[in-house]
Chimera marker file (.cmm) of the C-alpha trace (Angstrom):
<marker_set name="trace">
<marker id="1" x="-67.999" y="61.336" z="-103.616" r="1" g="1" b="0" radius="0.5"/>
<marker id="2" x="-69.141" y="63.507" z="-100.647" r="1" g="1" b="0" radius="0.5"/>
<marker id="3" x="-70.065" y="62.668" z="-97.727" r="1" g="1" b="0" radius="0.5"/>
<marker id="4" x="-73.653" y="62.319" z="-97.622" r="1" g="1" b="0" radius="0.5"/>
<marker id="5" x="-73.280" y="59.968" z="-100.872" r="1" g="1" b="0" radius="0.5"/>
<marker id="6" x="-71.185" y="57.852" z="-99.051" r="1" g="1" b="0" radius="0.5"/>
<marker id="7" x="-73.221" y="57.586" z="-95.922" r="1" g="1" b="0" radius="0.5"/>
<marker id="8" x="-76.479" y="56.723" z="-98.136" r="1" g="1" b="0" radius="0.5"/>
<marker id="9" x="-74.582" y="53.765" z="-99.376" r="1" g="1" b="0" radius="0.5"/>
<marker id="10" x="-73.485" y="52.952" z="-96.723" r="1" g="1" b="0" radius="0.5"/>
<marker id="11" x="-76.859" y="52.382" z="-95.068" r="1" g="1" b="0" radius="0.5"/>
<marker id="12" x="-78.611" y="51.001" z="-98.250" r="1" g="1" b="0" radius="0.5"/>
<marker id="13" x="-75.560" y="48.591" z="-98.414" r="1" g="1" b="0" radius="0.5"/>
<marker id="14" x="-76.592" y="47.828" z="-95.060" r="1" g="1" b="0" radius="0.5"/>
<marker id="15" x="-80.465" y="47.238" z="-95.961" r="1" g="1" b="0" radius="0.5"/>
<marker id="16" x="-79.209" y="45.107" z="-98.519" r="1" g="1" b="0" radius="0.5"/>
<marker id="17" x="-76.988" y="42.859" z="-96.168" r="1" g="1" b="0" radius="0.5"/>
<marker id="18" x="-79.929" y="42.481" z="-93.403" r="1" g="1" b="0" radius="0.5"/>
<marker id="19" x="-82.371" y="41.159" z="-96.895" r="1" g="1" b="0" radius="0.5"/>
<marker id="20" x="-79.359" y="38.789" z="-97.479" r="1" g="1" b="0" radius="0.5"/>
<marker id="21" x="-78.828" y="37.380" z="-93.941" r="1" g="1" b="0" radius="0.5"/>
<marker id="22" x="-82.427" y="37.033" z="-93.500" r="1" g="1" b="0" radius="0.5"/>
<marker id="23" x="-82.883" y="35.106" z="-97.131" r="1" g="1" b="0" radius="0.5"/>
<marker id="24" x="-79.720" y="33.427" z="-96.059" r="1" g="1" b="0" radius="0.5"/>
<marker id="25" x="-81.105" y="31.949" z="-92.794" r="1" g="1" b="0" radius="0.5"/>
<marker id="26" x="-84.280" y="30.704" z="-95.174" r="1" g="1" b="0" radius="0.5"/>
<marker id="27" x="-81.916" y="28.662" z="-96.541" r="1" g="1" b="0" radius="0.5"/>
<marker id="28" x="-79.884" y="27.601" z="-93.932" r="1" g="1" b="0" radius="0.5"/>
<marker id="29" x="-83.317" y="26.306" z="-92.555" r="1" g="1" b="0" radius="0.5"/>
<marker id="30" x="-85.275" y="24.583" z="-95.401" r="1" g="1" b="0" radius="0.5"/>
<marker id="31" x="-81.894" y="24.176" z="-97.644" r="1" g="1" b="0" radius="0.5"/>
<marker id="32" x="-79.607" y="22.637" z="-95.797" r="1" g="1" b="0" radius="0.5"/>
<marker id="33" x="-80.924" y="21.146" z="-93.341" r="1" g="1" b="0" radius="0.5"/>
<marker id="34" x="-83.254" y="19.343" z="-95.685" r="1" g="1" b="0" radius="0.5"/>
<marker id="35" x="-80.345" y="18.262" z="-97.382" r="1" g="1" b="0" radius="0.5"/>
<marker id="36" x="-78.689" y="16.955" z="-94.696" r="1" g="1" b="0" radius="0.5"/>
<marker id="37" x="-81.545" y="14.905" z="-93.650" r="1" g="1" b="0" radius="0.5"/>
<marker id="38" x="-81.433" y="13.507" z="-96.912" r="1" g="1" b="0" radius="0.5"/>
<marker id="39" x="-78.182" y="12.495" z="-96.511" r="1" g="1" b="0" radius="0.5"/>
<marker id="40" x="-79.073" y="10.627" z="-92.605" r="1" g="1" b="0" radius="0.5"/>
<marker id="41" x="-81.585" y="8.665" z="-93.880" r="1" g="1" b="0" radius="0.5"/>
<marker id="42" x="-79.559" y="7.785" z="-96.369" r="1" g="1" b="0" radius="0.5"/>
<marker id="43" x="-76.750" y="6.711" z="-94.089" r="1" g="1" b="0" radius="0.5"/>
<marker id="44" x="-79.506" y="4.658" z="-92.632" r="1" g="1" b="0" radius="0.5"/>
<marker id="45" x="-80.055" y="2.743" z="-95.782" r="1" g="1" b="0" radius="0.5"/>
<marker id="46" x="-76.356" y="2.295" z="-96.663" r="1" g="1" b="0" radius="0.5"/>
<marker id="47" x="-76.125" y="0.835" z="-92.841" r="1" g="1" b="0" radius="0.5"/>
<marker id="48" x="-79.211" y="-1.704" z="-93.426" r="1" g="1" b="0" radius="0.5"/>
<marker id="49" x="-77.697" y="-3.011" z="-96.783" r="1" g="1" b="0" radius="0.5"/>
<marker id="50" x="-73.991" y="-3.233" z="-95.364" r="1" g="1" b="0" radius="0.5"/>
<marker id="51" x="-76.191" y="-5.659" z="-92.679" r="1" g="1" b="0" radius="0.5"/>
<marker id="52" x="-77.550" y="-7.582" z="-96.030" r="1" g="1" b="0" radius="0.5"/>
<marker id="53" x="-74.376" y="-7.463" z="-97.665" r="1" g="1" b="0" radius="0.5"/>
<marker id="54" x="-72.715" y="-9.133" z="-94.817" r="1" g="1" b="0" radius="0.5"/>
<marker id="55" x="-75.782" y="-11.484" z="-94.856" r="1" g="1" b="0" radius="0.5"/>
<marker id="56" x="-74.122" y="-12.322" z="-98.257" r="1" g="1" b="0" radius="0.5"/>
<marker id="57" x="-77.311" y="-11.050" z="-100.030" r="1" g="1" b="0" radius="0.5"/>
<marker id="58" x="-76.209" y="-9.060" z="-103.628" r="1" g="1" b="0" radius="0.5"/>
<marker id="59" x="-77.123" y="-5.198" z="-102.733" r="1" g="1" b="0" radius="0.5"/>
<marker id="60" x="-74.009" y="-3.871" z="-104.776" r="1" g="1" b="0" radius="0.5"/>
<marker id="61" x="-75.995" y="-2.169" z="-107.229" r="1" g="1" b="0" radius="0.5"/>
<marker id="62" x="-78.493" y="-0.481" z="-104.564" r="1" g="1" b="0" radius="0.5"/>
<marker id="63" x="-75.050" y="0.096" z="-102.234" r="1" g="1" b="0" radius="0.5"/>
<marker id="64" x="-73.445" y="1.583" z="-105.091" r="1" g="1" b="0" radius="0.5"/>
<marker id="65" x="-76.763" y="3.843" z="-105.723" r="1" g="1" b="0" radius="0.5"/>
<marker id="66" x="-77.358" y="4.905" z="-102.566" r="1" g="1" b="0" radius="0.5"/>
<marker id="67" x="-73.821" y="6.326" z="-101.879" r="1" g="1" b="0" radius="0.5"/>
<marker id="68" x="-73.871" y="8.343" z="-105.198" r="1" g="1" b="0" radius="0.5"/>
<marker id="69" x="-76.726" y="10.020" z="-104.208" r="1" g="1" b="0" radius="0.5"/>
<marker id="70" x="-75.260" y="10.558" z="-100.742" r="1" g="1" b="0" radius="0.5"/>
<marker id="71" x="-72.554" y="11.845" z="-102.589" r="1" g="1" b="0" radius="0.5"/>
<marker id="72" x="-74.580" y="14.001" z="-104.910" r="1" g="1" b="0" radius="0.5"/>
<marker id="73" x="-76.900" y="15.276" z="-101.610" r="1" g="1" b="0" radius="0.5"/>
<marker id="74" x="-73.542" y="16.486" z="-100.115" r="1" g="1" b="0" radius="0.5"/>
<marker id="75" x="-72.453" y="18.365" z="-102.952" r="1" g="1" b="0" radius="0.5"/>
<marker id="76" x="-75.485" y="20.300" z="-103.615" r="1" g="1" b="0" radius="0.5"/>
<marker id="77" x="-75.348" y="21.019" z="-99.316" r="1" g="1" b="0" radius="0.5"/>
<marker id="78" x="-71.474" y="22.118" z="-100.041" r="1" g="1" b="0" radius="0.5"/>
<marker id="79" x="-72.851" y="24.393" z="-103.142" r="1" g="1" b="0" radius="0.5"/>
<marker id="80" x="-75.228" y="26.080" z="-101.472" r="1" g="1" b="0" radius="0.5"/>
<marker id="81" x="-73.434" y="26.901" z="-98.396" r="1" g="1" b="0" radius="0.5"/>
<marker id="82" x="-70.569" y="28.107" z="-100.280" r="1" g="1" b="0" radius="0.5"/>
<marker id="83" x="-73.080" y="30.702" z="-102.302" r="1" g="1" b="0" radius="0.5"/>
<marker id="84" x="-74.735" y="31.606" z="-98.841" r="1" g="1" b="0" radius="0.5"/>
<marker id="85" x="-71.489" y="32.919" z="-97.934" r="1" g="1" b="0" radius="0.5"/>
<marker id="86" x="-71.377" y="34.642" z="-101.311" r="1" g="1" b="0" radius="0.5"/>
<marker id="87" x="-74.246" y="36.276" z="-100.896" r="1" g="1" b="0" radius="0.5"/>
<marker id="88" x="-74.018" y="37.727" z="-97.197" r="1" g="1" b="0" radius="0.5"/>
<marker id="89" x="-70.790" y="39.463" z="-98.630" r="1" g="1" b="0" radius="0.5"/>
<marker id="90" x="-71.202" y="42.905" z="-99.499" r="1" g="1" b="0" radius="0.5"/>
<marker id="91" x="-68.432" y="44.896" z="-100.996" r="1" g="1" b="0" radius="0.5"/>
<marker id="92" x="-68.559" y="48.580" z="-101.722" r="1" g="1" b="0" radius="0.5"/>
<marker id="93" x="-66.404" y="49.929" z="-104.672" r="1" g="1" b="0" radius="0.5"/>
<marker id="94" x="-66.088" y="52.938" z="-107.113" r="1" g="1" b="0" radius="0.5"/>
<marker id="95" x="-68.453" y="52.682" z="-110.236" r="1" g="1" b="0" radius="0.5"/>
<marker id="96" x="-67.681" y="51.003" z="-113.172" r="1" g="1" b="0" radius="0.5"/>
<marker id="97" x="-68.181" y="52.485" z="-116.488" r="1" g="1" b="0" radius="0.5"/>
<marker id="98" x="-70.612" y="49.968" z="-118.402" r="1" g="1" b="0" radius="0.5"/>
<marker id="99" x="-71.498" y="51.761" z="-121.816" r="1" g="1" b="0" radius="0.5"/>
<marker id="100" x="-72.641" y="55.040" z="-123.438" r="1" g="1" b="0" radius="0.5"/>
<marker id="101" x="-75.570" y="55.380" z="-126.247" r="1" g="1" b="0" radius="0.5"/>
<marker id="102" x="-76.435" y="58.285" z="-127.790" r="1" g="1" b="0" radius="0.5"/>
<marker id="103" x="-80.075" y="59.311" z="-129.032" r="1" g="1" b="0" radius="0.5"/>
<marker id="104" x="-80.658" y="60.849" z="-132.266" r="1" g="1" b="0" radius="0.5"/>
<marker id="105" x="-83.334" y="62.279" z="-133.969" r="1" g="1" b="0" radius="0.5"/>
<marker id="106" x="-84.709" y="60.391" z="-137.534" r="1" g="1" b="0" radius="0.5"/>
<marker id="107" x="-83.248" y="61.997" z="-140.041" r="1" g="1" b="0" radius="0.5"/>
<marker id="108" x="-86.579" y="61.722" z="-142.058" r="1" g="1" b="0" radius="0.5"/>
<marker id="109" x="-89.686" y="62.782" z="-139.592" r="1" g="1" b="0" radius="0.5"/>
<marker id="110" x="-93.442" y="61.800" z="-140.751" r="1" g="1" b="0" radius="0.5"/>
<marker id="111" x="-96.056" y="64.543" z="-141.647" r="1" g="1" b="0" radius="0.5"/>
<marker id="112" x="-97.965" y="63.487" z="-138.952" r="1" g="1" b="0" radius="0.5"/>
<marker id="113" x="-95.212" y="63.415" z="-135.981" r="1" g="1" b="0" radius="0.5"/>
<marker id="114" x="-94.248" y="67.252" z="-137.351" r="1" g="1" b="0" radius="0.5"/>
<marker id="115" x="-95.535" y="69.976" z="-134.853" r="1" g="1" b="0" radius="0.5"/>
<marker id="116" x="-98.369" y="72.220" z="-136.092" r="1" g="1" b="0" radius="0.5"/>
<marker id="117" x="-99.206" y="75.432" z="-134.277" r="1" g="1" b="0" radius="0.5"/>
<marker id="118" x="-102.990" y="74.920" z="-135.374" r="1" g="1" b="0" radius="0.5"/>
<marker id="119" x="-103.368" y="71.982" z="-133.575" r="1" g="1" b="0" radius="0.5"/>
<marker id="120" x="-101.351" y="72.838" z="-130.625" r="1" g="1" b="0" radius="0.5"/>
<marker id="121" x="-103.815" y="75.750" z="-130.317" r="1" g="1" b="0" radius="0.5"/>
<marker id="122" x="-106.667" y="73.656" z="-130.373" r="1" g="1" b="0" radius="0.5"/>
<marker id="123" x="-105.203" y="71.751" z="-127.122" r="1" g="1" b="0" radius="0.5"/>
<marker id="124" x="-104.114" y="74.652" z="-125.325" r="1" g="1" b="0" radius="0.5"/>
<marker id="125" x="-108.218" y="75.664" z="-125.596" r="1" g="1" b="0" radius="0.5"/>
<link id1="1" id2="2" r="1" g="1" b="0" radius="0.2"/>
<link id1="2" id2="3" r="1" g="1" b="0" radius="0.2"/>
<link id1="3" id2="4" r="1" g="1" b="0" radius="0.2"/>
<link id1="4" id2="5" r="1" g="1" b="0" radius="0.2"/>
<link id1="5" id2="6" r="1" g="1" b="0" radius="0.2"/>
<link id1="6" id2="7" r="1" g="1" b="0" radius="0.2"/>
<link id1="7" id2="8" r="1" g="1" b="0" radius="0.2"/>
<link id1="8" id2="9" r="1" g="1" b="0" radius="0.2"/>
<link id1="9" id2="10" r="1" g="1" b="0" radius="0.2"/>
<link id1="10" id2="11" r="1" g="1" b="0" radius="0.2"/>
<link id1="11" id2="12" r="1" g="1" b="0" radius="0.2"/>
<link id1="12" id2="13" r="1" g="1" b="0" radius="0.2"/>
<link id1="13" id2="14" r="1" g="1" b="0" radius="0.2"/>
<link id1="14" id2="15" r="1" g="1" b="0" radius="0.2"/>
<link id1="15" id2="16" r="1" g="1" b="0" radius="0.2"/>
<link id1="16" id2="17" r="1" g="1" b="0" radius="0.2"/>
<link id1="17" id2="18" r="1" g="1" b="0" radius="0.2"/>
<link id1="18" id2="19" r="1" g="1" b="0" radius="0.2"/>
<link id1="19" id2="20" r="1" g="1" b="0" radius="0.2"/>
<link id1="20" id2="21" r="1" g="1" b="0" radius="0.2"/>
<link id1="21" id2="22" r="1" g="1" b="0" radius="0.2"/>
<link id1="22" id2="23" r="1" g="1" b="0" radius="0.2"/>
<link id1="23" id2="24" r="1" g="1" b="0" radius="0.2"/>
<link id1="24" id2="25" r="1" g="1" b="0" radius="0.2"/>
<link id1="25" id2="26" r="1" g="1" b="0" radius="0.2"/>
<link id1="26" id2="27" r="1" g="1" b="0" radius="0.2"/>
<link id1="27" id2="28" r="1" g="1" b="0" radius="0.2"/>
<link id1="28" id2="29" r="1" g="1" b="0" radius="0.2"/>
<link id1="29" id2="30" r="1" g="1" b="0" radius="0.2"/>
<link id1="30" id2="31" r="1" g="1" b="0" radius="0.2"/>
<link id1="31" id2="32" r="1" g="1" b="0" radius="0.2"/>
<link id1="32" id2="33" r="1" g="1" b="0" radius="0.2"/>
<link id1="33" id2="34" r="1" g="1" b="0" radius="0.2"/>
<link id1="34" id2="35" r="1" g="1" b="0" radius="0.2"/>
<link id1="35" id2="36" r="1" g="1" b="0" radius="0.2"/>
<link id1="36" id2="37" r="1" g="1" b="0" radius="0.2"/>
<link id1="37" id2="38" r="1" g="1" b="0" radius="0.2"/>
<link id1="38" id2="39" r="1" g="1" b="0" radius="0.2"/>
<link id1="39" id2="40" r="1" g="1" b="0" radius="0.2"/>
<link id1="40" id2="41" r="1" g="1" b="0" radius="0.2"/>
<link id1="41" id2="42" r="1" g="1" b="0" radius="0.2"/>
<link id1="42" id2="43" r="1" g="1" b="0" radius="0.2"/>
<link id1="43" id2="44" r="1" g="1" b="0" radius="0.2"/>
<link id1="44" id2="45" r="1" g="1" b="0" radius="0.2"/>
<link id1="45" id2="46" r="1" g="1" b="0" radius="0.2"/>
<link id1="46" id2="47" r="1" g="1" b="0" radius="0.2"/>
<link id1="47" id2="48" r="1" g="1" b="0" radius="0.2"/>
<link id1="48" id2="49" r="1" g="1" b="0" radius="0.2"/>
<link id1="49" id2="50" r="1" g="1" b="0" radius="0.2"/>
<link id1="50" id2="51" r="1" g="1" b="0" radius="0.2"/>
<link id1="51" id2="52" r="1" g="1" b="0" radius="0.2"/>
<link id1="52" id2="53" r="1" g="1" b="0" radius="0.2"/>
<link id1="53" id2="54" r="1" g="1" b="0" radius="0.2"/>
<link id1="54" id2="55" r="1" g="1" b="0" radius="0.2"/>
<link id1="55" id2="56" r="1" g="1" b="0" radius="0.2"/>
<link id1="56" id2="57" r="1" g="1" b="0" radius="0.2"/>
<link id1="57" id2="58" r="1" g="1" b="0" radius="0.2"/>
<link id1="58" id2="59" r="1" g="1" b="0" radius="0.2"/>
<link id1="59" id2="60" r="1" g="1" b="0" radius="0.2"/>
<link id1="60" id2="61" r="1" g="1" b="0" radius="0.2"/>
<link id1="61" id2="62" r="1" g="1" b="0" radius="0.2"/>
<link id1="62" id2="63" r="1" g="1" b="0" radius="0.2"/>
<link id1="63" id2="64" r="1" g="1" b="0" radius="0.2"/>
<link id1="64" id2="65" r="1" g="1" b="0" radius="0.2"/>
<link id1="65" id2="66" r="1" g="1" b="0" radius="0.2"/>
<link id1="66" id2="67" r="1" g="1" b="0" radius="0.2"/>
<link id1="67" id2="68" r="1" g="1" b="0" radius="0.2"/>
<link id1="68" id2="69" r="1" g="1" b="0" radius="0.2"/>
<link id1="69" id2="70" r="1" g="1" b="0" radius="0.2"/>
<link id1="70" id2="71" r="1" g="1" b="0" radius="0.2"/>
<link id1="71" id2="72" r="1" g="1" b="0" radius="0.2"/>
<link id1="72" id2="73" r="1" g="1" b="0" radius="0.2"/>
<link id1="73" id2="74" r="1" g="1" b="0" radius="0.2"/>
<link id1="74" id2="75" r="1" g="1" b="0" radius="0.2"/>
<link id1="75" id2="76" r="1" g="1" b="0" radius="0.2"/>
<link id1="76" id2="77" r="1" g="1" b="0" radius="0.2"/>
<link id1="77" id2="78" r="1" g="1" b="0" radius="0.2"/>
<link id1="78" id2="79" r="1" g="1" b="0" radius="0.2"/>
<link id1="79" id2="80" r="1" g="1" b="0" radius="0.2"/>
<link id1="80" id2="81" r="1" g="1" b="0" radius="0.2"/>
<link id1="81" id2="82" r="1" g="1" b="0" radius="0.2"/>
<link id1="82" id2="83" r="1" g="1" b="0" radius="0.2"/>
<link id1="83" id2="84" r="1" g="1" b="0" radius="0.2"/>
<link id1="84" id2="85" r="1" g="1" b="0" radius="0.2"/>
<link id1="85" id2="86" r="1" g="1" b="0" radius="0.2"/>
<link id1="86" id2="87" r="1" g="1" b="0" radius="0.2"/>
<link id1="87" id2="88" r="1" g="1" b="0" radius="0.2"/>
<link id1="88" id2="89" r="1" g="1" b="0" radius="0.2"/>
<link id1="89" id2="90" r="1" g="1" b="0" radius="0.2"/>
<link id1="90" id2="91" r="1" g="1" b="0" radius="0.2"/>
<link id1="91" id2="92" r="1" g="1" b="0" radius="0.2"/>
<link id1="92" id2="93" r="1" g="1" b="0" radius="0.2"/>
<link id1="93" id2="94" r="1" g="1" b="0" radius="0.2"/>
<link id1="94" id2="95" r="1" g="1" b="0" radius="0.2"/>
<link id1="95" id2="96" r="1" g="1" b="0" radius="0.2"/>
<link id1="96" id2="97" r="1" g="1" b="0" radius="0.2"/>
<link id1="97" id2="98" r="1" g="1" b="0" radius="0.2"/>
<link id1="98" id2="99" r="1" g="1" b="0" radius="0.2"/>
<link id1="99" id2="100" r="1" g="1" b="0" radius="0.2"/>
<link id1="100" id2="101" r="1" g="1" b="0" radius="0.2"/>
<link id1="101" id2="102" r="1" g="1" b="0" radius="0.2"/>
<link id1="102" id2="103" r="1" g="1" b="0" radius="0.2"/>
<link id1="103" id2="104" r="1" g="1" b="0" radius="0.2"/>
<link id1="104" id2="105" r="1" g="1" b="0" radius="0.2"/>
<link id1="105" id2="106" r="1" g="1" b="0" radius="0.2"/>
<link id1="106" id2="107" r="1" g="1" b="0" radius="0.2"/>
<link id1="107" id2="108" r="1" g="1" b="0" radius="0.2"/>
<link id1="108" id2="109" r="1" g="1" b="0" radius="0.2"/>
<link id1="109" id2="110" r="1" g="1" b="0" radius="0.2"/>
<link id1="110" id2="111" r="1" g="1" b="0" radius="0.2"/>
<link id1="111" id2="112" r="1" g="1" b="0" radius="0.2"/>
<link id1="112" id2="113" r="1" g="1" b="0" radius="0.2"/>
<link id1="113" id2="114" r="1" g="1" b="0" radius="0.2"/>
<link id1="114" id2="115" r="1" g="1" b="0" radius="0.2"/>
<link id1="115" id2="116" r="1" g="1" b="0" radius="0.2"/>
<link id1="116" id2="117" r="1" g="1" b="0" radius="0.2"/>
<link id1="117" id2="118" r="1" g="1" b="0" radius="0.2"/>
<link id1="118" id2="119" r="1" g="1" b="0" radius="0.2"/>
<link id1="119" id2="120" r="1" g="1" b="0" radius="0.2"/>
<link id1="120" id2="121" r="1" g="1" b="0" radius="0.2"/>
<link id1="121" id2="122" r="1" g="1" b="0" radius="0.2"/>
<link id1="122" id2="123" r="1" g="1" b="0" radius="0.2"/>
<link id1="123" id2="124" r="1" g="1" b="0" radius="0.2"/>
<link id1="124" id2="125" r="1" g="1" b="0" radius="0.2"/>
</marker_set>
């Protein structure tokens, strides 16, 4: 590759990275921390029934509940900071050879998709 090649990658590969970072700090924002406010008021919850529970009310089933979806809440904010840092990383490599096709004419052509001089003389008037 020369030079010039190289250098336009180079700076659309940066474009590309700045989109990414600036996508990725949407997400940050609205993603996670939603995700981990979920997850406080949660804890909340759990810390209100462990009161009940100790009350010697029956909140197993809600306790039990409540910490899956804690569970489930961190996951998803585990997820999508892992493919955050997926996304900001930008690699540059040598092209990869996907596939070939090659065009050819019908073997049979209709009468009206033949060329005719008459009527290309007509359009060239």
């Amino acid at each position: 590759m020369s030079g010039t090649t190289i250098l336009k990658l180079e700076e659309y590969k940066q474009k590309l990275l700045e989109e990414r970072n600036r996508q990725a700090e949407i997400k940050q924002k609205y993603g996670i921390k939603s995700l981990e406010y979920l997850v406080v008021k949660i804890d909340g919850g759990l810390i209100v029934l462990y009161g009940r529970k100790n009350q010697g009310e029956d909140v197993d089933l809600v306790i039990k509940n409540k910490e899956e979806r804690k569970a489930d809440y961190e996951n998803a904010a585990k997820q999508l900071k892992e493919q955050i840092q997926r996304e900001k990383s930008l690699t540059m490599g040598m092209p990869r050879f996907a596939g070939m096709i090659k065009v050819r004419p019908a073997i049979k052509v209709d009468k009206g998709m033949q060329s005719d001089a008459e009527v290309a003389g007509i359009g060239m008037e």
